[in-house]
OpenMM code with the backbone's topology and positions (N, CA, C; nanometers):
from openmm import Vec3, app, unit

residues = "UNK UNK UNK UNK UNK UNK UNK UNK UNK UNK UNK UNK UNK UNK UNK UNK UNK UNK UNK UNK UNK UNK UNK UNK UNK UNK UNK UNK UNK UNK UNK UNK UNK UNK UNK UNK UNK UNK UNK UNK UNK UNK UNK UNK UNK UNK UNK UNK UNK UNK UNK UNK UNK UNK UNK UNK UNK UNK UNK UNK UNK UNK UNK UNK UNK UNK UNK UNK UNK UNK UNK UNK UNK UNK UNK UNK UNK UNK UNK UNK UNK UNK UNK UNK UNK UNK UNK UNK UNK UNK UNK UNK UNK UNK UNK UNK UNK UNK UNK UNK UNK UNK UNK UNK UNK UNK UNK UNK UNK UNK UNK UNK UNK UNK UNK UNK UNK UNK UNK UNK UNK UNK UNK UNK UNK UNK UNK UNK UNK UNK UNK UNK UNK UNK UNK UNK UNK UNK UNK UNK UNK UNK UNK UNK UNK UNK UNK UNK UNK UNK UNK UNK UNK UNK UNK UNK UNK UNK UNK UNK UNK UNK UNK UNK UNK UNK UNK UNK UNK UNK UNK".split()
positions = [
    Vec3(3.4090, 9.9230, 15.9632),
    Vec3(3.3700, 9.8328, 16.0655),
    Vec3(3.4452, 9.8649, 16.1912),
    Vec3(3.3478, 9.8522, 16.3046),
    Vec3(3.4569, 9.9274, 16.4301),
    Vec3(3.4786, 9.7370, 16.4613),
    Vec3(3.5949, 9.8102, 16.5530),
    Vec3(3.6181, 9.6942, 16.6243),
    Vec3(3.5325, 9.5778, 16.6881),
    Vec3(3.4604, 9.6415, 16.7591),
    Vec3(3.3468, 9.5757, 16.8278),
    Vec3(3.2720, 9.4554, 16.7292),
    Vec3(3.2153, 9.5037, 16.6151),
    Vec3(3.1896, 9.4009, 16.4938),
    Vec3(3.2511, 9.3069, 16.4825),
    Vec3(3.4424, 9.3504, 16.4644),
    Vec3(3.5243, 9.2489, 16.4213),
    Vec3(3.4483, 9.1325, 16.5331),
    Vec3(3.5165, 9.2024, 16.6733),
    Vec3(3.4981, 9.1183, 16.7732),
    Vec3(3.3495, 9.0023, 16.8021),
    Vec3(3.2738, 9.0922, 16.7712),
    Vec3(3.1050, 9.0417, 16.7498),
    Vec3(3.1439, 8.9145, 16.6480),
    Vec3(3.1637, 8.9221, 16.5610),
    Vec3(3.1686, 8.8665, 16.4175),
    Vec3(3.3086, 8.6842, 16.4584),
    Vec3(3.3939, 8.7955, 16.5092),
    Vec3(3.4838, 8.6249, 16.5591),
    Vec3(3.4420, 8.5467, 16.6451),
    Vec3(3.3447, 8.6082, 16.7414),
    Vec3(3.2892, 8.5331, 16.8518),
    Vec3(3.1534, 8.4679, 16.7756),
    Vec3(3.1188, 8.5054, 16.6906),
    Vec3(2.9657, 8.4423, 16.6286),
    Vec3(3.0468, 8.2919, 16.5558),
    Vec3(3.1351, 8.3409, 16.4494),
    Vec3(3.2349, 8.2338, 16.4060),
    Vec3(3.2801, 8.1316, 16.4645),
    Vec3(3.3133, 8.1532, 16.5798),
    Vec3(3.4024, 8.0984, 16.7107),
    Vec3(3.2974, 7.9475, 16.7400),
    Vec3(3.1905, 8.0699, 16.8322),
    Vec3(3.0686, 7.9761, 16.8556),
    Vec3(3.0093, 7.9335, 16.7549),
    Vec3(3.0034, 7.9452, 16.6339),
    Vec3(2.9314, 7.8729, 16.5454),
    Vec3(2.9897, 7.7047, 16.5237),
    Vec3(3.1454, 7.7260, 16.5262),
    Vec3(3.2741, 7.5836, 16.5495),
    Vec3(3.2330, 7.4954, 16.6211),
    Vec3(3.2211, 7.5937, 16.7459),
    Vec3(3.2524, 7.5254, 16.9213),
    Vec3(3.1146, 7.4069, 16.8891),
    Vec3(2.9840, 7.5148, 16.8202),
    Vec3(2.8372, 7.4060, 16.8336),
    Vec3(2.8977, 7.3100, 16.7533),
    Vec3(2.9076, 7.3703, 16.6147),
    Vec3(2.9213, 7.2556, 16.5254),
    Vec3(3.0437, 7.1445, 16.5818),
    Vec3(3.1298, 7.1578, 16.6359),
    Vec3(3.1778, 7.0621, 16.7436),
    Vec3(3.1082, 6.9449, 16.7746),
    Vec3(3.0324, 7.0743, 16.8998),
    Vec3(3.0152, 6.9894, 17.0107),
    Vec3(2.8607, 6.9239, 16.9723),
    Vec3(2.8124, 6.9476, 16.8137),
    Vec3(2.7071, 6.8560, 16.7934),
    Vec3(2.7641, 6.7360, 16.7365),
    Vec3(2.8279, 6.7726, 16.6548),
    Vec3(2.9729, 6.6179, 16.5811),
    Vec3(2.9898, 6.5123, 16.6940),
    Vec3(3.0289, 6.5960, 16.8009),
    Vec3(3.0730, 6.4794, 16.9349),
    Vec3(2.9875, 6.4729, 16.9453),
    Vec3(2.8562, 6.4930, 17.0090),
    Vec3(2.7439, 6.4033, 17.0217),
    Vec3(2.6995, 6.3332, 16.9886),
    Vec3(2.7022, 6.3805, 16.8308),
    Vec3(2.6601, 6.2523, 16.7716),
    Vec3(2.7362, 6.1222, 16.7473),
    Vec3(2.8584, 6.1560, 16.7685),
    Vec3(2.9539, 6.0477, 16.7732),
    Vec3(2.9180, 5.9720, 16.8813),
    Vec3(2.9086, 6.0320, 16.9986),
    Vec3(2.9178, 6.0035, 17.1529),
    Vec3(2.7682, 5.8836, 17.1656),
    Vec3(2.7019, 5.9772, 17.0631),
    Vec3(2.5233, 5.9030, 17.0729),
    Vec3(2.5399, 5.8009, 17.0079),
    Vec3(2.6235, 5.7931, 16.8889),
    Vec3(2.6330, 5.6840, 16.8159),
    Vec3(2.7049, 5.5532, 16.8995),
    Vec3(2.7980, 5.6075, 16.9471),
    Vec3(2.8882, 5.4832, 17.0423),
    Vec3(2.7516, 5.4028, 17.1323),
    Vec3(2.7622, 5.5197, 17.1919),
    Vec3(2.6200, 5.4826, 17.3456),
    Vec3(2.5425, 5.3842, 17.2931),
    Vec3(2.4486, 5.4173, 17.1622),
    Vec3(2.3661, 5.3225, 17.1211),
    Vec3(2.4340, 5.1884, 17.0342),
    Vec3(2.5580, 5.1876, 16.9554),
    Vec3(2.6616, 5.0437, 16.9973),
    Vec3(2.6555, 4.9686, 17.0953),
    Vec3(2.6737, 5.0690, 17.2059),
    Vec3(2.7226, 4.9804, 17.3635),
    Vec3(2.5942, 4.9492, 17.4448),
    Vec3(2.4915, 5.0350, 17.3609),
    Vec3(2.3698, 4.9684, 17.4428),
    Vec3(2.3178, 4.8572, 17.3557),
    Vec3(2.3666, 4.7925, 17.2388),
    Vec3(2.2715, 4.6995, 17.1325),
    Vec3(2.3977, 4.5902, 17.2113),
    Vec3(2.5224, 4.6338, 17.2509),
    Vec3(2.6488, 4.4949, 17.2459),
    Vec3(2.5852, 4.4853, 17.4099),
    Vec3(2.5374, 4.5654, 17.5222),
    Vec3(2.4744, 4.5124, 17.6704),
    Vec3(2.3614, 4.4527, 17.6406),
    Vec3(2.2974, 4.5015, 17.5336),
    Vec3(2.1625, 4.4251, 17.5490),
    Vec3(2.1887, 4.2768, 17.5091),
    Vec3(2.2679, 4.2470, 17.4036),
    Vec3(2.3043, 4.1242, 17.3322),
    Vec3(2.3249, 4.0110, 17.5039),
    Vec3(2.4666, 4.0998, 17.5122),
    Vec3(2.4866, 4.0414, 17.6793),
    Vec3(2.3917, 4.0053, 17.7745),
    Vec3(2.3074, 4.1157, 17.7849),
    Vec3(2.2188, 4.0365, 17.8967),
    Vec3(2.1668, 3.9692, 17.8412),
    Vec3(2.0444, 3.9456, 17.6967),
    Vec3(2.0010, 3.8177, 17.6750),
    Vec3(2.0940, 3.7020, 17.6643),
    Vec3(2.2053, 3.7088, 17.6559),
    Vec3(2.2529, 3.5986, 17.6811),
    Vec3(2.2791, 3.4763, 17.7757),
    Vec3(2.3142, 3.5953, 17.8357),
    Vec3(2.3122, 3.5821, 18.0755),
    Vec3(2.1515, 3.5202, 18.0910),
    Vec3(2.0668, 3.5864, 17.9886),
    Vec3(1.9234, 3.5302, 18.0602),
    Vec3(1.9294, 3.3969, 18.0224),
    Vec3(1.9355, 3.4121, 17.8824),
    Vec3(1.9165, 3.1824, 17.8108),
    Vec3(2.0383, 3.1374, 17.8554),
    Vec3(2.1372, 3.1571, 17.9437),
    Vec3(2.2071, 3.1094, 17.9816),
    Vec3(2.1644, 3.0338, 18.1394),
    Vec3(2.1209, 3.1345, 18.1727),
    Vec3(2.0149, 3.1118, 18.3061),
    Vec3(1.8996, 2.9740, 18.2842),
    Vec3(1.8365, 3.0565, 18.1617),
    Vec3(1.7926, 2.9667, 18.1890),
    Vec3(1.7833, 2.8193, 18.1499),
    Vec3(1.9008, 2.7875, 18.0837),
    Vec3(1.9851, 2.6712, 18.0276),
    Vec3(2.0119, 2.6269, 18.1710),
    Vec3(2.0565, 2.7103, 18.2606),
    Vec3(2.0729, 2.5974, 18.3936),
    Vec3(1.9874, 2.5918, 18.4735),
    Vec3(1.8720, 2.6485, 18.4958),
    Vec3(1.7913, 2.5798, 18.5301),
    Vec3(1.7288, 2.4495, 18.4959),
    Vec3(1.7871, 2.4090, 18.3487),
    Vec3(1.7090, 2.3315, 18.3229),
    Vec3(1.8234, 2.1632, 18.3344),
    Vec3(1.9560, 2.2196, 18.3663),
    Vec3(2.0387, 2.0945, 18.4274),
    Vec3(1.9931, 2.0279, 18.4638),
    Vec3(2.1247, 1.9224, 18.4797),
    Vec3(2.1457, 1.8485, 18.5774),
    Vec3(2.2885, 1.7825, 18.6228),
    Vec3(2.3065, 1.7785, 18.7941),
    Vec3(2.4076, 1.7724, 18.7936),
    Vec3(2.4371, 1.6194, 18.8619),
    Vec3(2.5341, 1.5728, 18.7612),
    Vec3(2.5611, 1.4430, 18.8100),
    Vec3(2.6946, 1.3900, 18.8971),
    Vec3(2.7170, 1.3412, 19.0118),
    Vec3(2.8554, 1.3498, 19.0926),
    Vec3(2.8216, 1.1977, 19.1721),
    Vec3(2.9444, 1.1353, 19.1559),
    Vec3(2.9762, 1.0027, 19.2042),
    Vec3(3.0116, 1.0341, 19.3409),
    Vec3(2.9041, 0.9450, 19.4451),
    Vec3(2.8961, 0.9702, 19.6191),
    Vec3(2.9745, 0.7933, 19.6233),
    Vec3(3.1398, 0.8317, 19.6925),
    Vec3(3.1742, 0.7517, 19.7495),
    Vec3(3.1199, 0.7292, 19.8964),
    Vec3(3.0878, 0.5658, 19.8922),
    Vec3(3.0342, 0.5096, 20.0593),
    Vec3(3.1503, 0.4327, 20.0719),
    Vec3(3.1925, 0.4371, 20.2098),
    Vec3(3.3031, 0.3592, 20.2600),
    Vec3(3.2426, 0.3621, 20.3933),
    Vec3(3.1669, 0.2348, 20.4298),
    Vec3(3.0894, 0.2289, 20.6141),
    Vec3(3.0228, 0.1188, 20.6429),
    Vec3(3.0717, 0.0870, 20.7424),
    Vec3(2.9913, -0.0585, 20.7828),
    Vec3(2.8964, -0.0243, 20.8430),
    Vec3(2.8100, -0.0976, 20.7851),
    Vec3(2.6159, -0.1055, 20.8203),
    Vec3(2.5899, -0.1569, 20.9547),
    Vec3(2.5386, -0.1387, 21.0157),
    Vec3(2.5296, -0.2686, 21.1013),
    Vec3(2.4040, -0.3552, 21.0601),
    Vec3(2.3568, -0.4548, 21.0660),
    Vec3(2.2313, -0.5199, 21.0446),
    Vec3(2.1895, -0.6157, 21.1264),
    Vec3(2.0199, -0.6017, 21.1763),
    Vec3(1.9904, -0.6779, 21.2711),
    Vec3(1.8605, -0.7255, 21.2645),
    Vec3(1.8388, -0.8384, 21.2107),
    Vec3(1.7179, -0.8453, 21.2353),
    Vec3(1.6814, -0.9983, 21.2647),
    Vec3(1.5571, -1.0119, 21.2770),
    Vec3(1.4759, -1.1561, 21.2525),
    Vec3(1.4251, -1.2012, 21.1462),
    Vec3(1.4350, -1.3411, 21.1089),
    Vec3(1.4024, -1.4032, 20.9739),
    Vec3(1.3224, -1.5195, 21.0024),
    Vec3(1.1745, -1.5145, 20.9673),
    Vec3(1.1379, -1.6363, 20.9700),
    Vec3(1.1199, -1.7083, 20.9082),
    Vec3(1.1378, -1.8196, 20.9088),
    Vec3(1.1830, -1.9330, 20.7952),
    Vec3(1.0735, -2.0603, 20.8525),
    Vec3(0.9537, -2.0647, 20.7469),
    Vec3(0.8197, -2.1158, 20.7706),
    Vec3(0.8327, -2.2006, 20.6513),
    Vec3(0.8767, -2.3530, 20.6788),
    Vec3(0.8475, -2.4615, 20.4831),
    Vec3(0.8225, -2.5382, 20.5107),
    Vec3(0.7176, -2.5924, 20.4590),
    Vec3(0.7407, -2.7714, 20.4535),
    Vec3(0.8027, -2.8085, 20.3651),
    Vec3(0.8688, -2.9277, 20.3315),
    Vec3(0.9467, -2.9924, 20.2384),
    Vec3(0.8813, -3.1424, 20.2412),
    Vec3(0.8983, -3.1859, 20.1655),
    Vec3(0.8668, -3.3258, 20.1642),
    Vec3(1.0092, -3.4230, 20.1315),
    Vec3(1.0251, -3.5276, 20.1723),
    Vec3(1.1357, -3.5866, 20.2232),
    Vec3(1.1095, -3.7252, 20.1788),
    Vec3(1.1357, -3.7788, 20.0353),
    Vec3(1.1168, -3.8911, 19.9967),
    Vec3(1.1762, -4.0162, 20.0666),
    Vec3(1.1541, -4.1435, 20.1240),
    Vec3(1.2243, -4.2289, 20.2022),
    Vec3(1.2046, -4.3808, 20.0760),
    Vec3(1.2981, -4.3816, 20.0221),
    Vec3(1.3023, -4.4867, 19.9424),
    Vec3(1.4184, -4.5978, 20.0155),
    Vec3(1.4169, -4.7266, 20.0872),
    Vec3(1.5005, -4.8199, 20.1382),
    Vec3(1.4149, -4.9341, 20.1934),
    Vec3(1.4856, -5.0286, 20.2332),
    Vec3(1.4627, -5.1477, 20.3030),
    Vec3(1.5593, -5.1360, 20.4281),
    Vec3(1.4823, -5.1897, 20.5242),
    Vec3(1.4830, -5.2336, 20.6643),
    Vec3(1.5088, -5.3503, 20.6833),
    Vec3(1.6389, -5.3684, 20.7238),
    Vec3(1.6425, -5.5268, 20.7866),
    Vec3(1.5888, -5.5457, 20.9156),
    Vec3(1.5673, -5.6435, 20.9179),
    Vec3(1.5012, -5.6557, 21.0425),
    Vec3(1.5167, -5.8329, 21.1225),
    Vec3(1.5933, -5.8896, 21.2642),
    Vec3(1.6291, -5.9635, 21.2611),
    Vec3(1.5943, -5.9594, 21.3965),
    Vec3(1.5330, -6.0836, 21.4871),
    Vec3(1.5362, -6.0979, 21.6137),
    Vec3(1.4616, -6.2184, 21.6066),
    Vec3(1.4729, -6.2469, 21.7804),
    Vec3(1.4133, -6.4256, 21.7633),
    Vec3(1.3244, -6.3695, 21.8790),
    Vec3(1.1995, -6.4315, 21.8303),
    Vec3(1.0675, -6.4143, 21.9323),
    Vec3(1.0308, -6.5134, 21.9887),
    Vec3(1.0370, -6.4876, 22.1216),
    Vec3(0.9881, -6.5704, 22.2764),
    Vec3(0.8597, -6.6075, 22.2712),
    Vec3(0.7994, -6.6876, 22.1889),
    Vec3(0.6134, -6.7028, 22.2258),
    Vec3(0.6250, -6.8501, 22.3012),
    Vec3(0.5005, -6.8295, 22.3926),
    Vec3(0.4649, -6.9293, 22.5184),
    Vec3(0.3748, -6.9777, 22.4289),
    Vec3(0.4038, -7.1236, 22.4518),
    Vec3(0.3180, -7.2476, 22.3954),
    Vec3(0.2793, -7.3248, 22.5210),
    Vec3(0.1185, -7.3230, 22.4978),
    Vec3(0.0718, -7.4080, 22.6289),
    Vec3(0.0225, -7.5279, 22.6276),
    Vec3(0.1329, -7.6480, 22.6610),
    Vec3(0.1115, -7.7672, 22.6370),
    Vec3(-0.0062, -7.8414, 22.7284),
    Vec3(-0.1003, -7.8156, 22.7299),
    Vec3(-0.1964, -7.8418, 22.8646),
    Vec3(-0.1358, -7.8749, 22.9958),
    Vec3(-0.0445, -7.9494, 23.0078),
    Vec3(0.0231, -7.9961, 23.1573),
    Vec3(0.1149, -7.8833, 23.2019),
    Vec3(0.1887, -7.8388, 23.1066),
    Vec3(0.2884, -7.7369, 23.1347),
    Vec3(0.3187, -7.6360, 23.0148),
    Vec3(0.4068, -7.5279, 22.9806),
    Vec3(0.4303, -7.4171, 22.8787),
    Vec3(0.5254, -7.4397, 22.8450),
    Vec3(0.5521, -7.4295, 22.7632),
    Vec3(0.7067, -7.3752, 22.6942),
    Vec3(0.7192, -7.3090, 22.6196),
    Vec3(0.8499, -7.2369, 22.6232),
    Vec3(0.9020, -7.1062, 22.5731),
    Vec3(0.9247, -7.1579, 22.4294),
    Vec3(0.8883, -7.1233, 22.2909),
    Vec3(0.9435, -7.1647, 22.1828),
    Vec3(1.0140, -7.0209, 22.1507),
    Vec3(1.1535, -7.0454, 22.1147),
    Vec3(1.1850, -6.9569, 22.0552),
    Vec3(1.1735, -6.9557, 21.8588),
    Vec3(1.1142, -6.8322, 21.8024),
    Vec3(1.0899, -6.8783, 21.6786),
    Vec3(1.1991, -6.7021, 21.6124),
    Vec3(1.3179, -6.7491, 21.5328),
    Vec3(1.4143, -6.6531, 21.4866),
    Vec3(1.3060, -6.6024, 21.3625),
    Vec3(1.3032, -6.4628, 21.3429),
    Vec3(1.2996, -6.3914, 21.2202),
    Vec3(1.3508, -6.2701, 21.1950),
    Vec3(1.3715, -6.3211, 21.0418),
    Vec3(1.5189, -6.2582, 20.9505),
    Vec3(1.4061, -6.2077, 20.8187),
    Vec3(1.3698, -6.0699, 20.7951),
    Vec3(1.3347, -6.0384, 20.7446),
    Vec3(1.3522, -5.8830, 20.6994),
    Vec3(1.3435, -5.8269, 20.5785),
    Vec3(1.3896, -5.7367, 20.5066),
    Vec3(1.2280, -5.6400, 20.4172),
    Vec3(1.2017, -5.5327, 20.5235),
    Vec3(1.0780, -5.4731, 20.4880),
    Vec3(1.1170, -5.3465, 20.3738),
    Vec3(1.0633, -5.3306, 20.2565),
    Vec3(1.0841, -5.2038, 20.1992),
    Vec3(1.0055, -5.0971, 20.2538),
    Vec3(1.0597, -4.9934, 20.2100),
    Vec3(0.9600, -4.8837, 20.2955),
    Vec3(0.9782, -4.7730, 20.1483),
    Vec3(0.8964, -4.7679, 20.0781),
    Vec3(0.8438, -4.6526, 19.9968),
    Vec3(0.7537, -4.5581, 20.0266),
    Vec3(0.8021, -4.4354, 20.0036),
    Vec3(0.6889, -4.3075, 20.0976),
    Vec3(0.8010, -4.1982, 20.0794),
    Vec3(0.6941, -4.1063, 20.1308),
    Vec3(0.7227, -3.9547, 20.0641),
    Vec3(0.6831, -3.8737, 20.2661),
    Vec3(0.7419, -3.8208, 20.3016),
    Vec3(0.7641, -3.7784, 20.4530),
    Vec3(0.7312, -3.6688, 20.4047),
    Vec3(0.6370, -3.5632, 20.4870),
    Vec3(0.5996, -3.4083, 20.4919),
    Vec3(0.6604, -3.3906, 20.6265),
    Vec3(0.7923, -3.2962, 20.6073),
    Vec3(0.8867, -3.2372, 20.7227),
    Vec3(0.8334, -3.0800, 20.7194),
    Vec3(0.7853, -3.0324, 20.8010),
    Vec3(0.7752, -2.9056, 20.8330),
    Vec3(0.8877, -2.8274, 20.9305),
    Vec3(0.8998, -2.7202, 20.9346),
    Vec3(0.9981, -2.6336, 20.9908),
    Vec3(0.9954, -2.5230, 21.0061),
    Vec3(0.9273, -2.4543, 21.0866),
    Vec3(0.9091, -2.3438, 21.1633),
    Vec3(0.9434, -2.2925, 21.2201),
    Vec3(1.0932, -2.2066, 21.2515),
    Vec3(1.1941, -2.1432, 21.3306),
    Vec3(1.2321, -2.0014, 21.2553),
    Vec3(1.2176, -1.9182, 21.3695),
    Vec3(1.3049, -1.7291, 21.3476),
    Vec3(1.4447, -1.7247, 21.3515),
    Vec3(1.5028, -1.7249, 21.2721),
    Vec3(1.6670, -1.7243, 21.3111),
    Vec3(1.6815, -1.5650, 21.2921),
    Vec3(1.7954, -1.5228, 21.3933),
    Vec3(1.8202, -1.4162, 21.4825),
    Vec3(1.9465, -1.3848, 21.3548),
    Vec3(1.9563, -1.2456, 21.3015),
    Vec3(2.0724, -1.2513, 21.2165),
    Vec3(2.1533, -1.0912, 21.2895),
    Vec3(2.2786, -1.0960, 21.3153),
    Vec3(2.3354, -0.9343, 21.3750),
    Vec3(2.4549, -0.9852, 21.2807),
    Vec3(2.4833, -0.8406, 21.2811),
    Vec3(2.5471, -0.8821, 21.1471),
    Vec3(2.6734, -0.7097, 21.1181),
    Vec3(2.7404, -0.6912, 21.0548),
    Vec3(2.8146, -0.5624, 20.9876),
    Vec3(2.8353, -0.6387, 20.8878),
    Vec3(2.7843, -0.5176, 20.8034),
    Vec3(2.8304, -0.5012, 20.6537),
    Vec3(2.9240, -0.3945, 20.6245),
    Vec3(3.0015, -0.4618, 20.5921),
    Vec3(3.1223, -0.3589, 20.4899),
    Vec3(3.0908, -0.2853, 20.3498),
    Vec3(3.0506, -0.1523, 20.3678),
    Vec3(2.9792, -0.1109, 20.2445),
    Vec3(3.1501, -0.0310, 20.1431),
    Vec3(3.1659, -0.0437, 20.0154),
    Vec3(3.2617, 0.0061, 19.9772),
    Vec3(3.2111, 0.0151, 19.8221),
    Vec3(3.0803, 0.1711, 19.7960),
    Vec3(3.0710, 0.1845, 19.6502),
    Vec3(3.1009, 0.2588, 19.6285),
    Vec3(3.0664, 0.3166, 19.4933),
    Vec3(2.9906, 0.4985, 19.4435),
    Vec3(2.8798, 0.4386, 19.3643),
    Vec3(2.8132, 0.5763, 19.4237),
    Vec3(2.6784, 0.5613, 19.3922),
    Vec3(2.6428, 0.7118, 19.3447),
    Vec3(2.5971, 0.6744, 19.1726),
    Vec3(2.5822, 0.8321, 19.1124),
    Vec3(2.4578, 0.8780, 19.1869),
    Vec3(2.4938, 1.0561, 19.1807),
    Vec3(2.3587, 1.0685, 19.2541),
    Vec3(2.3681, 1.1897, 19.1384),
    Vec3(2.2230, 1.1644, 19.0913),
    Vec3(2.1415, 1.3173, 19.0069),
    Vec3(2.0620, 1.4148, 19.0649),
    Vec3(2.0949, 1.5281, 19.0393),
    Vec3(2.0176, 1.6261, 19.0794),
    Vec3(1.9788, 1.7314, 18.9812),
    Vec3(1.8134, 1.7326, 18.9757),
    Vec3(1.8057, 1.8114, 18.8816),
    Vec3(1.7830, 1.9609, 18.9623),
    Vec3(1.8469, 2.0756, 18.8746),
    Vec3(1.8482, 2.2010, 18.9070),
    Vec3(1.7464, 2.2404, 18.9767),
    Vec3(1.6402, 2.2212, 18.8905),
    Vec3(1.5205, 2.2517, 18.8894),
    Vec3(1.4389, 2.2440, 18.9878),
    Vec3(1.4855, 2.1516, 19.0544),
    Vec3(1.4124, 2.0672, 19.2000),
    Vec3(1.4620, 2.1198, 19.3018),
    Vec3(1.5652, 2.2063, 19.2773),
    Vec3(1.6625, 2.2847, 19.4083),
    Vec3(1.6286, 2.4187, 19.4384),
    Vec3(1.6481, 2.4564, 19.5918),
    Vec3(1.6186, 2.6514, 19.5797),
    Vec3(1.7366, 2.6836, 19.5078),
    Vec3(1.8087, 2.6333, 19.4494),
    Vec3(1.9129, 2.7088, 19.3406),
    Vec3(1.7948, 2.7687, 19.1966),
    Vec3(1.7265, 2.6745, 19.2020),
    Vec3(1.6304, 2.7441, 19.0479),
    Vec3(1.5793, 2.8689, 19.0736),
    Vec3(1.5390, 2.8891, 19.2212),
    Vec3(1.4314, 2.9692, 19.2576),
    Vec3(1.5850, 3.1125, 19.2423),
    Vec3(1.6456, 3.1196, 19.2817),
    Vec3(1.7402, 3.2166, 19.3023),
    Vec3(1.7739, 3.2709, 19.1316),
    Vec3(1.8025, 3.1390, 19.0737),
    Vec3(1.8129, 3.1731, 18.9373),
    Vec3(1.6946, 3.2928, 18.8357),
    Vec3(1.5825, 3.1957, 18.8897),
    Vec3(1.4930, 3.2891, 18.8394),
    Vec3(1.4846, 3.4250, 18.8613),
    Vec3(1.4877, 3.4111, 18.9837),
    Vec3(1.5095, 3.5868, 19.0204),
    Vec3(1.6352, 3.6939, 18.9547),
    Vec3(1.7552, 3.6294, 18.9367),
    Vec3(1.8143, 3.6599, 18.8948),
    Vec3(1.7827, 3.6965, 18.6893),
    Vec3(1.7434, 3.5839, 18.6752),
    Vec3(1.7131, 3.5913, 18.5042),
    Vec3(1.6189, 3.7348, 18.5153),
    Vec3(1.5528, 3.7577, 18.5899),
    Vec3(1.4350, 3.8467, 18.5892),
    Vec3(1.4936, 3.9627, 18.6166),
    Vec3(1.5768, 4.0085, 18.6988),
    Vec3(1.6565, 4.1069, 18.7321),
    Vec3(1.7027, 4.1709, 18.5819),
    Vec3(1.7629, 4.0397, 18.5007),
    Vec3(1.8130, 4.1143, 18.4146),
    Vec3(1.7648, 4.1686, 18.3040),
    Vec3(1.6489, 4.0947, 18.2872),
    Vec3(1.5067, 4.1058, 18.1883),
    Vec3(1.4907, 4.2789, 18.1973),
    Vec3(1.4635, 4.2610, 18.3634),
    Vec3(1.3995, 4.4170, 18.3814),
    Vec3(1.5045, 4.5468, 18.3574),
    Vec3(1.6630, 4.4915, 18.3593),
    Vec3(1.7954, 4.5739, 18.3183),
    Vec3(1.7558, 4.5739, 18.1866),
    Vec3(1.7316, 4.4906, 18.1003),
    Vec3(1.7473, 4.5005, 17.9762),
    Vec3(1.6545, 4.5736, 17.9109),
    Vec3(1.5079, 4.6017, 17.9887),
    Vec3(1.4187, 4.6421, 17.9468),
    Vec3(1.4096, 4.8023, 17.9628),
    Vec3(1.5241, 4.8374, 18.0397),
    Vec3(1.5727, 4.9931, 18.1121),
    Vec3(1.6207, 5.0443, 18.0256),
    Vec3(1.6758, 4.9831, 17.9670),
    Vec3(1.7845, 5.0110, 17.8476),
    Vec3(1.7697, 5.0895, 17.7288),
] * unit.nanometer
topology = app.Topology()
chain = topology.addChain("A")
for resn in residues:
    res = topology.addResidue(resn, chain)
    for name in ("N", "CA", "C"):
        topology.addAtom(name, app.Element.getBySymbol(name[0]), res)
């Protein structure tokens, strides 16, 4: 065998290693890759039902008011009432009647002392606008809800969920 053979022969050997190598690492390398592409894909569906779990919120936050209102208005105040009058009336004076004696008159005075009941039921009506100005001292919280959904926050979301749909679908 000349040299050249040897040489032929270690380099066939050599490279026969180097492939069988560098197919080992590949396939190692391929094997990882497709790991890390099943553990991203896991990830993004997650990111997506996560998405879209908040779209489907809601967010609830206590709005302190601390402010005086002002208030102004007109009120009209239109009733009848009825107004029962249950009593007696005294009643006392002496009456002056002219008596005409044919020749001349005279004054008779005649006293009466008398005590009238008065039973009855009075219809009082009342018809007046009363003028009201006014500040109010407002001091609450007042929950306020907001659903996600109803906000351009959903709309952004979506786009986003979709973004990743179409990453995941690259994959």
């Amino acid at each position: 065998m000349r040299k050249l053979d040897v040489v032929l022969i270690v380099l066939v050997v050599v490279s026969l290693i180097l492939n069988a190598t560098l197919l080992i690492g590949g396939g190692l390398l391929l094997g990882r890759g497709l790991k890390l592409r099943r553990a991203v894909v896991g990830v993004l569906d997650q990111a997506a039902d996560s998405l879209t779990s908040l779209e489907n919120e809601r967010i609830e936050y206590p709005v302190h008011i601390q402010q005086d209102v002002p208030v102004e208005t007109d009120v009209p105040f239109d009733q009848t009432m009825v107004v029962p009058l249950h009593t007696t009336v005294p009643i006392s004076f002496t009456a002056v009647v002219p008596v005409d004696l044919v020749l001349t008159t005279m004054d008779l005075e005649i006293p009466i002392d008398l005590t009238v009941p008065i039973d009855m039921e009075v219809p009082v009506t009342i018809s007046q606008t009363i003028h009201i100005s006014t500040t109010v001292p407002l001091d609450m919280e007042v929950p306020v809800t907001i659903d996600v959904a109803e906000t351009p926050l959903s709309g952004y979301l979506e786009e986003f969920r979709k973004a990743l749909e179409r990453l995941r679908e690259s994959l």
